[in-house]
N, C-alpha and C positions, 0 to 999 in steps of 0.2 A: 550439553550445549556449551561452547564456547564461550569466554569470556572475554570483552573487550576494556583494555583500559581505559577508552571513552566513554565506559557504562550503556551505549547504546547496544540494541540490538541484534546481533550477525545471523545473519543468512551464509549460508556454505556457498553458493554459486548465483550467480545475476541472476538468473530465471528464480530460484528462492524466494529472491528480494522482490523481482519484479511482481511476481505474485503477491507478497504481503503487500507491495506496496497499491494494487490494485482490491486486494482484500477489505485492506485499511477504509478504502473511496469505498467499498459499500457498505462497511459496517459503521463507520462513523459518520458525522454532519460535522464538514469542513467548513472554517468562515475562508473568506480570500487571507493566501499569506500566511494560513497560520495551520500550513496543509502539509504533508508530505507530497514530491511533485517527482523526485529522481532515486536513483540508485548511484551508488557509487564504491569503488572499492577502496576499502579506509589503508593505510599505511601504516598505522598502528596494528593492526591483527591481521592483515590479508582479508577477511571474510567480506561480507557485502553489508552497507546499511542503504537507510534511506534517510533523506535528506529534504527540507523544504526548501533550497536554495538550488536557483541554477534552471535549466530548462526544465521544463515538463518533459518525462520517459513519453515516446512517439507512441508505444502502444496503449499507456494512459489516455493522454490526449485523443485516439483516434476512437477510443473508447467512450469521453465525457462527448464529444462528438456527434458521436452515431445513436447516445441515449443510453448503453450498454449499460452503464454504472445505474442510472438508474432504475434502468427497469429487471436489475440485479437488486437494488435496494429494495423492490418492492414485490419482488417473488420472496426475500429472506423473509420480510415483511409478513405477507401471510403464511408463511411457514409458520416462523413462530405463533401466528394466530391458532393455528391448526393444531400444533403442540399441545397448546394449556387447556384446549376441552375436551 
């Protein structure tokens, strides 16, 4: 994996990122502001991060939207339940 001088973490290509960063929204609880919201490509490394600043990525947004994130949070949800018996 690449390394960036900004210590953050790269993604090879937007869709990469857009994925982590749609990954991110179902495996964590975000407060407002303190979320990952975009992608972007750093200037330091070429590769792609994510970023809390700046608009919401449209296929996020169209996602928290529609309930998508959710009810991805809560298939993972009893998955894991499923797991440990």
């Amino acid at each position: 994996m690449m390394t960036c001088p900004t210590h953050k973490r790269c993604h090879a290509t937007y869709a990469l990122a857009e994925e982590a960063l749609i990954g991110a929204h179902v495996a964590y609880r975000y407060g407002k502001g303190s979320r990952p919201v975009g992608v972007y490509q750093c200037d330091e490394c070429g590769q792609y991060h994510l970023t809390s600043q700046g608009e919401v990525n449209p296929r996020l947004q169209k996602m928290l939207e529609e309930g998508q994130i959710q009810k991805q949070k809560e298939a993972s949800w009893w998955e894991e339940k499923f797991k440990r018996k």
